[in-house]
N, C-alpha and C positions, 0 to 999 in steps of 0.2 A: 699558255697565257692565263689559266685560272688556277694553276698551282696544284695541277690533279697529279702531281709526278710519278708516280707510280704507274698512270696510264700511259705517261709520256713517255717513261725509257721504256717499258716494252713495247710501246711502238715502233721506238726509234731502235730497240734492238732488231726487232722481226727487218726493220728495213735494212739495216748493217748485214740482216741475214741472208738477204734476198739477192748479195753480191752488187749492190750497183756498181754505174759508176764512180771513176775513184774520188771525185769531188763529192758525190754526196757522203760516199765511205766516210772520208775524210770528217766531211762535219757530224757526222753521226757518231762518230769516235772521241772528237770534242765535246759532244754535246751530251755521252754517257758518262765520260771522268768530270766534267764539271758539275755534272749533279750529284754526282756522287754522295752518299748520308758518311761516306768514310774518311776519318780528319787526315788521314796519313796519304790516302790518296790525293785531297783537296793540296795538301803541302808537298808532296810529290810534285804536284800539276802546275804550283806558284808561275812560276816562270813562263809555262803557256797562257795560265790566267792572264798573265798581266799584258802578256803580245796579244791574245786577244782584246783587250780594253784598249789597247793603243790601235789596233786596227778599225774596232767595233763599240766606241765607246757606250755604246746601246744596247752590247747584247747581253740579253738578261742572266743566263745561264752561268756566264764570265761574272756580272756584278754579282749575282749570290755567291757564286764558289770565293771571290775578291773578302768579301761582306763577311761571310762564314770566317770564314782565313782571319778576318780582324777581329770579329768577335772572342776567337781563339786565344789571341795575345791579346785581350783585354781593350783593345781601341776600342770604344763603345761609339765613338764619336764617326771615326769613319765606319764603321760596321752599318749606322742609323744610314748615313751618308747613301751607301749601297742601297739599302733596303728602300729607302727615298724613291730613288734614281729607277729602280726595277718598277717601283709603284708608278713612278711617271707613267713608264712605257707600258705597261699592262695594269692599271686599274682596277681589274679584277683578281691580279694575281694575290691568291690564299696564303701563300707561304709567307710572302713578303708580308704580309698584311700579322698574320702570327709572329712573326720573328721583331717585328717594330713595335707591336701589343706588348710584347715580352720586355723589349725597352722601356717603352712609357709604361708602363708598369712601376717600375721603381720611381718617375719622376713624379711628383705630386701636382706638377703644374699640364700636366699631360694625361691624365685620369681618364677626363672624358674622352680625348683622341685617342688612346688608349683601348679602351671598351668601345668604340665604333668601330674599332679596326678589328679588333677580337668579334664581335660580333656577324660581321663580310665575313673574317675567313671562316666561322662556323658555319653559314650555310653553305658552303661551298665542299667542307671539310666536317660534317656534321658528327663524325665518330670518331672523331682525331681526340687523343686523352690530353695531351698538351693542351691545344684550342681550348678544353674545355676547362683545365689547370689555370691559366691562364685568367679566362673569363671569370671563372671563380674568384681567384683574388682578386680583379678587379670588382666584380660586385661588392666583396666587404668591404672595400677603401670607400663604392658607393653607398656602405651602410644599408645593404640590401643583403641581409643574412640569410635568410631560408633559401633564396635564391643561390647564393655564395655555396650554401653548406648542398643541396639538389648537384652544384655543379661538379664542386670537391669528391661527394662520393662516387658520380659518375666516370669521372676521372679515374679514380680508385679502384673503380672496377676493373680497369682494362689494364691500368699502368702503376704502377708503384709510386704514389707522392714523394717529390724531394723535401728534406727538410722545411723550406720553406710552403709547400703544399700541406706539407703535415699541419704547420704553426696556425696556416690560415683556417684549416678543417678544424682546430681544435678550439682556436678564438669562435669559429660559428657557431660551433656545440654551446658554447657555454653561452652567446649573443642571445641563441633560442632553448633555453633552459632546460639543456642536456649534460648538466656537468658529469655523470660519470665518463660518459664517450670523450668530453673535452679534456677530462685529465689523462684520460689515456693514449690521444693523440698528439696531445701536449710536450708526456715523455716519451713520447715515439719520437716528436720532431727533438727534441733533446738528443736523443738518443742515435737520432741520425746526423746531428753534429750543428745544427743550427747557431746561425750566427749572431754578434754583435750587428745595430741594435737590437734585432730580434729578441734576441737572448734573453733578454733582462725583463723584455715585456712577456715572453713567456714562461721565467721563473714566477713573474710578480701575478699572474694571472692562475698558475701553477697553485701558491700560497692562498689565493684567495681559496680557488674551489675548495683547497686540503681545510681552509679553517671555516668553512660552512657545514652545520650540521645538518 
């Protein structure tokens, strides 16, 4: 219920282990494939996802693997939907709370709901690289760069930045008057394939640093 998953399925494996009865077997078995982190298992499981939500419109396990599953094929709208819906029923749940930060991320009118939610699931989740990715770029949308740029490298440490991670680590370099690091992170997020609009604000950003003496 707070998104510790990793404590969860070993728990819930040792319990599958311990032979119970076949009902608990049973939900223990559901409750390992639908947490699953593997996409091919998640779309394997479609079918029982979905009989679980017709049985259990509540059970959270079913709405992430559902949620995951849509984010997959790009429905950003029911994917939000899900992660919603999980939040209802567990409030503290970290995951959920990361995985909608990761949404309102992109939308400009959700920034702040955004970075409130990033910020729950970090204490809960405090050395998760994503959370802290995350949290990151939302600091720079909030124009809080040193803070931005503290989280990006932290991030870094643990986990490889995706293009967009790179873009926003190389925009804070230059915010707090590091341009060699920001051009280098700059063509790194180039390099690792960054997109339109991105793009153009990290060529145009690129040019300035290259024509500063």
């Amino acid at each position: 219920s707070l998104g510790k998953l990793e404590q969860a399925r070993q728990a819930m494996q040792q319990s599958l282990n311990a032979s119970p009865d076949p009902a608990i077997s049973a939900d223990a078995k559901t409750f390992l494939v639908m947490t699953s982190a593997d996409p091919a298992v998640l779309t394997e499981a479609k079918p029982e996802i979905e009989q679980k939500l017709h049985e259990e419109p509540d059970y959270v396990p079913a709405l992430m693997a559902s949620a995951a599953l849509h984010s997959q094929a790009g429905q950003e709208k029911e994917a939000i939907a899900g992660y919603q819906q999980a939040l209802r029923r567990f409030p503290d749940f970290a995951i959920a709370q990361k995985q909608l930060a990761s949404f309102y991320l992109k939308d400009p009118n959700r920034i702040v709901e955004g970075y409130d939610l990033a910020l729950k699931a970090r204490k809960t989740l405090p050395g998760d690289p994503i959370v802290a990715q995350i949290l990151g770029e939302l600091s720079y949308k909030r124009k809080e760069y040193a803070r931005a740029l503290q989280l990006l490298q932290e991030s870094r440490r643990s986990h490889p930045l995706d293009a967009e991670g790179l873009y926003y680590l190389g925009l804070s370099y230059k915010e707090t008057k590091q341009p060699a690091a920001a051009k280098t992170a700059l063509t790194e997020a180039l390099a690792a394939g960054l997109e339109a609009p991105l793009l153009a604000v990290a060529e145009q950003a690129l040019a300035e640093l290259k024509s500063q003496k």
